[in-house]
VOPAGU-2260 file (C-alpha; in pm, 1 decimal, decimal comma):
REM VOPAGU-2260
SITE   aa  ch    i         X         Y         Z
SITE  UNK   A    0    -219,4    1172,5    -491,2
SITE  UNK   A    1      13,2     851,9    -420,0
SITE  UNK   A    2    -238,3     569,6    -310,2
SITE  UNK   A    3      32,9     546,5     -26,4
SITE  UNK   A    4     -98,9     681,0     263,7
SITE  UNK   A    5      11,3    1081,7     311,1
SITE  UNK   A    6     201,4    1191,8     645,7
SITE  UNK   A    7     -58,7    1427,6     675,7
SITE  UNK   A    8    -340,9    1163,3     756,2
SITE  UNK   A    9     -99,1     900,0     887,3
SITE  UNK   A   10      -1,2    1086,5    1160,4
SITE  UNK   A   11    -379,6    1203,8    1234,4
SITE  UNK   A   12    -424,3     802,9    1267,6
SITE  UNK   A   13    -133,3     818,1    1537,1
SITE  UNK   A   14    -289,3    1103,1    1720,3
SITE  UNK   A   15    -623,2     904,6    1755,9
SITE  UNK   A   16    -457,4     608,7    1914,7
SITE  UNK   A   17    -272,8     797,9    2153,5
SITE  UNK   A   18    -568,0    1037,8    2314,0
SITE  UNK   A   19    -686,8     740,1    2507,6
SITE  UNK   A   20    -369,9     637,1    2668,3
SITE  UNK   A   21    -300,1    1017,2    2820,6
SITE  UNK   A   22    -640,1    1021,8    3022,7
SITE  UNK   A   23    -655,3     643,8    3072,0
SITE  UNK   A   24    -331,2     661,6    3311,7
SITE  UNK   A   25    -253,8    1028,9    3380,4
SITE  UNK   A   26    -432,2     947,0    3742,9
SITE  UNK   A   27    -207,0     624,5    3823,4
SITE  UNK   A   28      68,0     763,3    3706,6
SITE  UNK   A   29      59,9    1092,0    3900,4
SITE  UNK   A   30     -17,9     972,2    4269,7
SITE  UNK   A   31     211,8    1125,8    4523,2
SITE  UNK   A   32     397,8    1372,0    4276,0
SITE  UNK   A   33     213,4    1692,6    4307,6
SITE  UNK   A   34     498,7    1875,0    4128,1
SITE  UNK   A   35     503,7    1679,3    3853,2
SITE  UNK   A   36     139,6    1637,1    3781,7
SITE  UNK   A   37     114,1    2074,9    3843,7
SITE  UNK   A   38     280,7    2113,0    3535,1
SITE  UNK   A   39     130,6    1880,7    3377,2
SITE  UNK   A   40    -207,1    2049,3    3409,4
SITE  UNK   A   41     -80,8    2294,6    3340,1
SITE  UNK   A   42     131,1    2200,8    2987,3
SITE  UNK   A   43    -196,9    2017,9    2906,9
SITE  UNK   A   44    -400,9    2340,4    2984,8
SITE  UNK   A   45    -138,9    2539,7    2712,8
SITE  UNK   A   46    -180,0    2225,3    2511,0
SITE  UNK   A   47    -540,5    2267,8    2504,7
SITE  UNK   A   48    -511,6    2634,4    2354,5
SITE  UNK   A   49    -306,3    2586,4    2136,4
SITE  UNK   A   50      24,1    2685,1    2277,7
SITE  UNK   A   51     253,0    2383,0    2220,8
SITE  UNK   A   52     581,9    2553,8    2278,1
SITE  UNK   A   53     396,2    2676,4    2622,8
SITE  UNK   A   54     290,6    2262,4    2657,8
SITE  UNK   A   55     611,4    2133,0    2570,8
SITE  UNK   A   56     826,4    2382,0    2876,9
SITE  UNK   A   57     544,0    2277,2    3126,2
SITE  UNK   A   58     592,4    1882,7    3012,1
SITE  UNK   A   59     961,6    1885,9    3064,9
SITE  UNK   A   60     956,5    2083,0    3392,7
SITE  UNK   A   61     715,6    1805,2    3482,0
SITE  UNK   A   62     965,4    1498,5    3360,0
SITE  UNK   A   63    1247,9    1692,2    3574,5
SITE  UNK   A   64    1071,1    1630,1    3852,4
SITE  UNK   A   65     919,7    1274,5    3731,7
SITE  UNK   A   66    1225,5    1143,5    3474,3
SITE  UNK   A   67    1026,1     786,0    3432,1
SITE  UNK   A   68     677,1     909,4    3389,0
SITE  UNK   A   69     524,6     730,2    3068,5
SITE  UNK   A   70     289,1     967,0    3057,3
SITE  UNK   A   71     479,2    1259,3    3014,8
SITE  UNK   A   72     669,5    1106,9    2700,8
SITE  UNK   A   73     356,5    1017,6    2569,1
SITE  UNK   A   74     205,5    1360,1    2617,0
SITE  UNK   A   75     561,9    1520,8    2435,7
SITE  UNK   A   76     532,7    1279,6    2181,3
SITE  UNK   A   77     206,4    1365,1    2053,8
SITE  UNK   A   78     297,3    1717,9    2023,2
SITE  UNK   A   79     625,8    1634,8    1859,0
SITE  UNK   A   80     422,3    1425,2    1552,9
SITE  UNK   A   81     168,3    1797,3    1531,5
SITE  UNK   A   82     496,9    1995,6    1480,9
SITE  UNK   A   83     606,6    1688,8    1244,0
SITE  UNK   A   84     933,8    1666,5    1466,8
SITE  UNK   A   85     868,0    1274,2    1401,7
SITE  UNK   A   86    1224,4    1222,6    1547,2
SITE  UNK   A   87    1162,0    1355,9    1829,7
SITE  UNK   A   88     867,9    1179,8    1893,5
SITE  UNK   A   89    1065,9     850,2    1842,4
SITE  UNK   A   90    1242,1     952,3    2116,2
SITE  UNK   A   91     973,4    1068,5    2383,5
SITE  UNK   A   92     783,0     714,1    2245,8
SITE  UNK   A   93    1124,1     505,4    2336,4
SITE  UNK   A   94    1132,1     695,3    2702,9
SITE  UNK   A   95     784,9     572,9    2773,5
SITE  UNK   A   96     849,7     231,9    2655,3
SITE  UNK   A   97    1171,2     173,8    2813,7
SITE  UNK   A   98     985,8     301,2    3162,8
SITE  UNK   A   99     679,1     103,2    3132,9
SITE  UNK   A  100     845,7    -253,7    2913,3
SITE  UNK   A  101     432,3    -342,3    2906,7
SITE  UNK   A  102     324,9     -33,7    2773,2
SITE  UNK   A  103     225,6    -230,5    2415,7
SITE  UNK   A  104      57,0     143,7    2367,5
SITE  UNK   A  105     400,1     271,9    2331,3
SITE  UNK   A  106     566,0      28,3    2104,0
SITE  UNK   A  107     292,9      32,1    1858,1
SITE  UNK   A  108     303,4     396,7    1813,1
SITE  UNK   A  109     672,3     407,0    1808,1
SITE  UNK   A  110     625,4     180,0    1512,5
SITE  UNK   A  111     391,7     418,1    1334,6
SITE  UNK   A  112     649,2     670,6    1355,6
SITE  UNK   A  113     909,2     466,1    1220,2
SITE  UNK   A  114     701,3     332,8     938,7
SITE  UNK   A  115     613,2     659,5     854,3
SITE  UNK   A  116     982,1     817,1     849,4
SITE  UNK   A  117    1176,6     759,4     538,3
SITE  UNK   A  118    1523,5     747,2     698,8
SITE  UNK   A  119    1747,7     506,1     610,8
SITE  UNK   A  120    1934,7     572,2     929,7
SITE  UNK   A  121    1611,7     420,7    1133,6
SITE  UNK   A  122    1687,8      61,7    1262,7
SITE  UNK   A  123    1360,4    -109,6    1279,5
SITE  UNK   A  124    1462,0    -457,4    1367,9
SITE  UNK   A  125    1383,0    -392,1    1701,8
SITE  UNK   A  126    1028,0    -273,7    1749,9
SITE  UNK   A  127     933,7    -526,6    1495,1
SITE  UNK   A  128    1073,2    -790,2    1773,7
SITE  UNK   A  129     880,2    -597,0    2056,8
SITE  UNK   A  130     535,7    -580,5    1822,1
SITE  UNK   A  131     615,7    -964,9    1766,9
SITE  UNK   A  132     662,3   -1069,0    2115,2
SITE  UNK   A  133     343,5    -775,2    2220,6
SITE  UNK   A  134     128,3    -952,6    1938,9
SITE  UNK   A  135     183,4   -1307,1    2148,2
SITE  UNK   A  136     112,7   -1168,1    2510,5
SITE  UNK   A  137    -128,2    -903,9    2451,9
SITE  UNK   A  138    -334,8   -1071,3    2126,7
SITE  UNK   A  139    -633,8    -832,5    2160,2
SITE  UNK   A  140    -461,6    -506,1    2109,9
SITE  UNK   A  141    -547,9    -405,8    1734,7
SITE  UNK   A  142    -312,6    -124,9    1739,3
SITE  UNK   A  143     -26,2    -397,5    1735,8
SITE  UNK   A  144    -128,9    -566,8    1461,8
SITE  UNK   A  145    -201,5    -248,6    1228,2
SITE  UNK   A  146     176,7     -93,2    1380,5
SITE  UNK   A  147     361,8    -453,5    1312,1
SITE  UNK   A  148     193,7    -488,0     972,6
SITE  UNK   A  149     283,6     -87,4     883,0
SITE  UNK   A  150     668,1    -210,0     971,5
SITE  UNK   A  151     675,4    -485,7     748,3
SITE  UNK   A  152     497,3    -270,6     471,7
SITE  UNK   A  153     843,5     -72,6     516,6
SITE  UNK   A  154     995,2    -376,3     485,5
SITE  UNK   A  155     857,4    -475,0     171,3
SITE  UNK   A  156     751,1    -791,7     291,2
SITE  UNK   A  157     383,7    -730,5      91,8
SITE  UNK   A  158     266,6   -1086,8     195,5
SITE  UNK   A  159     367,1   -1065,3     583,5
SITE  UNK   A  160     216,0    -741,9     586,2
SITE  UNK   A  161    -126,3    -867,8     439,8
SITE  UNK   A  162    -143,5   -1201,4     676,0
SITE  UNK   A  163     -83,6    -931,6    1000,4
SITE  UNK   A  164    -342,1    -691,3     854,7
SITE  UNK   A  165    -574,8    -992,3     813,5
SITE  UNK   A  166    -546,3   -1045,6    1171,8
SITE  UNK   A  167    -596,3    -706,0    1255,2
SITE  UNK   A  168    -944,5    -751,7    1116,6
SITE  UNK   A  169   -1048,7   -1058,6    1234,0
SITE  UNK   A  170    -987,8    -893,9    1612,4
SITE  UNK   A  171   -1184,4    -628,1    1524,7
SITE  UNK   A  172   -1409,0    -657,7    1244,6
SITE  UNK   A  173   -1591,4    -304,0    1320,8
SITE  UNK   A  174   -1240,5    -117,8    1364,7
SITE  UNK   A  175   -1295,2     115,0     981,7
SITE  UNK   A  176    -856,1     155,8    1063,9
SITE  UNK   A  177    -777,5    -212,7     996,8
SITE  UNK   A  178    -952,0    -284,4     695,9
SITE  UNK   A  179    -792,0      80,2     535,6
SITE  UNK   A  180    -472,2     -34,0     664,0
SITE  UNK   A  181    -563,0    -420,4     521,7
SITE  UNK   A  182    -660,1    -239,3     203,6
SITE  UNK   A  183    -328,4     -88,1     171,8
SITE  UNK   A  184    -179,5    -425,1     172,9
SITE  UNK   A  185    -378,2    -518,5    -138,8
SITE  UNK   A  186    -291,9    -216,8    -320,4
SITE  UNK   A  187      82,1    -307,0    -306,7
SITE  UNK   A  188      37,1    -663,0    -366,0
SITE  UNK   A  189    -219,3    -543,1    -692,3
SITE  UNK   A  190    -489,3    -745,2    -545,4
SITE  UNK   A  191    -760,5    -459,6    -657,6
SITE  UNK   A  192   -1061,1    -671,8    -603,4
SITE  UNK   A  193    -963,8    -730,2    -224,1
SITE  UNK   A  194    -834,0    -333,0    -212,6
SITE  UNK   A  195   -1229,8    -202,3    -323,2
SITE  UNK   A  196   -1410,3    -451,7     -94,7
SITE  UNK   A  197   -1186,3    -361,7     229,6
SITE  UNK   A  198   -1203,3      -4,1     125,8
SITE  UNK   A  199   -1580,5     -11,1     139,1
SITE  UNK   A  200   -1614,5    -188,9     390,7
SITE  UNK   A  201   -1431,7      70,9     624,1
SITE  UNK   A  202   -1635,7     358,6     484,0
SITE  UNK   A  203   -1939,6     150,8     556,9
SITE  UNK   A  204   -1780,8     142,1     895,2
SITE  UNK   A  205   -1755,0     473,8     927,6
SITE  UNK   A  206   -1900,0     720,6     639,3
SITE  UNK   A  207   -1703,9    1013,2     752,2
SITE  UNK   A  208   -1325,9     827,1     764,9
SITE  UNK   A  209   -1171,1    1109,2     513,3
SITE  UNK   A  210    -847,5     884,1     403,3
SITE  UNK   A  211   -1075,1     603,3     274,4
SITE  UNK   A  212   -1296,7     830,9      75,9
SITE  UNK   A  213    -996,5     954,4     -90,6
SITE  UNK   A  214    -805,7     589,6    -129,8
SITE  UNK   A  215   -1094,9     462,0    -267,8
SITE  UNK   A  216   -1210,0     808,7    -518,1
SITE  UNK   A  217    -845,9     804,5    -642,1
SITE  UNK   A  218    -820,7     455,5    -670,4
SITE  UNK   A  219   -1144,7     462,1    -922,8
SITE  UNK   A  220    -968,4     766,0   -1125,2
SITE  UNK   A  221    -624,1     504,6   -1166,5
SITE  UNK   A  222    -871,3     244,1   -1265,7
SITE  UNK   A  223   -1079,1     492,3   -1517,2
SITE  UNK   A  224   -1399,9     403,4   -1413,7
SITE  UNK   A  225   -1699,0     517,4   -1153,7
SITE  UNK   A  226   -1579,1     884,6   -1193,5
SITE  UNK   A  227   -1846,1    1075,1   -1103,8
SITE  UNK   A  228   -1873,5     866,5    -841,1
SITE  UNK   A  229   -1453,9     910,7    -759,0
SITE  UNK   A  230   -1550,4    1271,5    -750,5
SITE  UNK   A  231   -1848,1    1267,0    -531,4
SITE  UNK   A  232   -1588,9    1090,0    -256,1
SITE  UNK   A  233   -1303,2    1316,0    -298,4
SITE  UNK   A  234   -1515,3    1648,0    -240,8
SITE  UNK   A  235   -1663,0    1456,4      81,3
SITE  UNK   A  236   -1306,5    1391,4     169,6
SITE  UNK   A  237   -1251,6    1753,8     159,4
SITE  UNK   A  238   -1493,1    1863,4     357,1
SITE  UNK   A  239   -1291,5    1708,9     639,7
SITE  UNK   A  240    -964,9    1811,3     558,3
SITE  UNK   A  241   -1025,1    2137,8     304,0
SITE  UNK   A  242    -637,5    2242,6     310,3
SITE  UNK   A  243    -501,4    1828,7     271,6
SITE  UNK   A  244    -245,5    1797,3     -39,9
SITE  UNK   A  245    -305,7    1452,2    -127,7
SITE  UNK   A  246    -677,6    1525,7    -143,9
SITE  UNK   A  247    -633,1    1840,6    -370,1
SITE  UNK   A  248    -442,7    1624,2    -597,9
SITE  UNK   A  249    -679,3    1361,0    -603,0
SITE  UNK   A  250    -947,6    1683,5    -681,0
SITE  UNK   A  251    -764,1    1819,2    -958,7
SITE  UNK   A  252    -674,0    1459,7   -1109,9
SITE  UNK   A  253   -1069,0    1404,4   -1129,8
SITE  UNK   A  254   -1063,0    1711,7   -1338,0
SITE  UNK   A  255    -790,4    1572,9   -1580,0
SITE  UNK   A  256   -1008,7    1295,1   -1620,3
SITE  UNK   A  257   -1326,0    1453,0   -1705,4
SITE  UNK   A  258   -1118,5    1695,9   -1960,2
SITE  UNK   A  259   -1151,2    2018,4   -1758,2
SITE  UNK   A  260    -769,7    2089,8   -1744,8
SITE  UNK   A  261    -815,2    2477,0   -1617,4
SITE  UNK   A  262    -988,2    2392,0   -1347,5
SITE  UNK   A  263    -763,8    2032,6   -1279,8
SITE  UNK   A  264    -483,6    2310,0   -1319,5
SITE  UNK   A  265    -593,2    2514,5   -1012,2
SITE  UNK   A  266    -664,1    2202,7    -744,3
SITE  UNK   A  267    -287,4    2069,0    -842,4
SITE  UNK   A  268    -112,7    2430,1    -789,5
SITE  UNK   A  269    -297,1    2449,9    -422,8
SITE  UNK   A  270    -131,1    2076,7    -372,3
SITE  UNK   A  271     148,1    2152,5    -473,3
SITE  UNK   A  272     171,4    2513,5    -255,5
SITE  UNK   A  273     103,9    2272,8      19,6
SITE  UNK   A  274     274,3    1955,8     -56,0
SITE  UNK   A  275     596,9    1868,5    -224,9
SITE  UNK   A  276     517,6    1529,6    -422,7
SITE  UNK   A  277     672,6    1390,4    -737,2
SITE  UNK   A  278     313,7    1263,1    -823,4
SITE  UNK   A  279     165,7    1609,7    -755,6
SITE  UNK   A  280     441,8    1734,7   -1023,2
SITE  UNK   A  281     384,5    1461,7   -1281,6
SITE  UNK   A  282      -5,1    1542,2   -1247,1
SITE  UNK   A  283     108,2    1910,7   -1318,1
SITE  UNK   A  284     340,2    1865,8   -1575,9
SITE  UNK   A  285      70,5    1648,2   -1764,4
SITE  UNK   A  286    -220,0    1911,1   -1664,5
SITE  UNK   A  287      45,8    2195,6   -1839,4
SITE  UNK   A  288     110,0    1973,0   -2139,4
SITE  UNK   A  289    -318,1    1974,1   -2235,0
SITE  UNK   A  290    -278,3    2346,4   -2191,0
SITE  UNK   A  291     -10,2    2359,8   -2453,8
SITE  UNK   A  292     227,7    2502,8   -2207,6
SITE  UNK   A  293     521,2    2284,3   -2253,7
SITE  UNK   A  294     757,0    2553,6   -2060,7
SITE  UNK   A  295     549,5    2484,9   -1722,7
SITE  UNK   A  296     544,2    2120,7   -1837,1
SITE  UNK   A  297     935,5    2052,1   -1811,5
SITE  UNK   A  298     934,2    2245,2   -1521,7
SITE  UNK   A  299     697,6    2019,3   -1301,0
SITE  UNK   A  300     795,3    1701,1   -1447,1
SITE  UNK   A  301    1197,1    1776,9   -1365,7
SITE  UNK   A  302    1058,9    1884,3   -1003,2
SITE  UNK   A  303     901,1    1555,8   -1019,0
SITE  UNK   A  304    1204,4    1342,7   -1102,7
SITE  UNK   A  305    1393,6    1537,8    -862,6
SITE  UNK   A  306    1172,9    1394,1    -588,4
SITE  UNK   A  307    1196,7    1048,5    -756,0
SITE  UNK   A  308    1452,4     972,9   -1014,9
SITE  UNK   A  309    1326,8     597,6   -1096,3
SITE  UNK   A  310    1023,4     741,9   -1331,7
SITE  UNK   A  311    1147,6     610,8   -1648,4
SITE  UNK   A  312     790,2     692,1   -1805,8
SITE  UNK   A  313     853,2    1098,7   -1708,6
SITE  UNK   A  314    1186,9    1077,3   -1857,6
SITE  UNK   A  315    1031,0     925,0   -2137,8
SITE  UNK   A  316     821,8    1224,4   -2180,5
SITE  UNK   A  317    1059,7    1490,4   -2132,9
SITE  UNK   A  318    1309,7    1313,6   -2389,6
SITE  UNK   A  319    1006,5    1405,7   -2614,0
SITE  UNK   A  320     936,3    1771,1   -2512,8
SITE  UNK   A  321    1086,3    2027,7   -2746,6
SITE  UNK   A  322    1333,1    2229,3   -2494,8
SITE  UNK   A  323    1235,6    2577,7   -2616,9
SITE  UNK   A  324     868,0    2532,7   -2680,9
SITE  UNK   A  325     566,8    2761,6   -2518,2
């Protein structure tokens, strides 16, 4: 798995934050529109069984009658990230921002999705103003600080990132989501010691928080050491999330490390039937090369390079890789 943070549990971190905020004002927002809120019982009744498609037609029946209705946008938007239409939910998450300017709910998700996109055609310049000017006026709202300092991990800027993460924690020292998110911070700027002691700290926090058990396993398998003990958090991580990519990957890499290549073989091939990852490939094409099957080899590590040209240790290998061995 890439240490960086899959979409797959990113956007499960989005969907947390934004269950709150569609009970919280549902009732304000819905006084003296009985139209409106009908269908939105009932697109949150479809919602509720499944049925997005069914939620979604109810939702915007209910925003014909109610065009300005936060709620509404929020309520589309959360869909839109389950049916990884990330776009769209940009959109909805602008509507309910532009109709409620205060809504620091709204911003800070918005900036989650647009840390989370990789599209180049995404201006972020502006919600990193908002987040700025939300940080000042509402300073006790963690979900700022993690969504400003995921924008400037985007950025690049490692350092701004860390100092906003920082914050993040010292607001709320029991919140297990800002010291993974501070965590990630350290793992860019190479700060390991920093990256293991935030890590634990958030599954102390909370022993069940999936993404941090698998950080932190797959960080101790790119460090070579605790194993076992990498191995022991992966397969926990699993148990939450038994069909996640990144984890799989991080289940057959354990096996690559303790030598039992058939078996790492069959966890990376069920990652990479679920995820398409240049690190997933690379861990294949190195899993193929210990089986002596150097045809399957070139394969993954050319998907691999596909996915990310700049690995000039892959094309190192495959420089090296007789073209018509078995």
């Amino acid at each position: 798995m890439s240490i960086a943070l899959r979409l797959t549990g990113f956007y499960a971190t989005v969907l947390l934050c934004l269950a709150p905020v569609l009970s919280a004002e549902a009732q304000e927002k819905y006084e003296g529109n009985p139209w409106s809120l009908g269908h939105y019982i009932i697109g949150s009744y479809y919602d509720s069984l499944g049925d997005l498609e069914g939620a979604v037609n109810e939702y915007r029946l209910a925003q014909d009658a109610d065009p300005r209705n936060a709620v509404l946008s929020l309520g589309l938007a959360s869909i839109f990230i389950r049916q990884e239409k990330y776009l769209l939910a940009a959109e909805e998450l602008r509507k309910a921002a532009g109709s409620d300017p205060e809504m620091g709910r709204a911003h800070a998700l918005l900036s989650l999705i647009y840390a989370g996109v990789d599209n180049s055609e995404v201006d972020i310049k502006e919600p990193l103003q908002v987040l700025e000017r939300i940080k000042d006026t509402e300073p006790e709202d963690i979900e700022v600080y993690k969504s400003l300092g995921g924008l400037y991990l985007k950025q690049g800027k490692l350092v701004q990132a860390k100092d906003i993460f920082q914050l993040a924690v010292k607001k709320g020292p029991r919140n297990p989501q800002a010291h993974f998110f501070l965590a990630r911070a350290y793992y860019k700027l190479k700060d390991y010691r920093f990256l293991e002691k935030e890590l634990k700290e958030a599954i102390r926090l909370d022993p069940d928080y999936a993404d941090a058990l698998n950080f932190l396993g797959y960080f101790y398998l790119e460090q070579n050491r605790n194993i076992n003990q990498a191995g022991k958090m992966i397969r926990r991580a699993l148990v939450f999330e038994p069909k996640n990519g990144a984890y799989l990957d991080s289940l057959g890499w354990f096996y690559y490390k303790k030598k039992d290549y058939k078996k790492a073989l069959i966890y990376l091939q069920q990652a990479a039937s679920i995820l398409a990852d240049p690190e997933i490939y690379s861990h294949l094409g190195d899993t193929c090369l210990k089986l002596r099957n150097l045809k399957d080899a070139r394969s993954n590590w050319e998907k691999s390079l596909e996915l990310d040209p700049h690995q000039n240790n892959l094309k190192a290998n495959l420089s090296r890789l007789p073209r018509n061995g078995k």
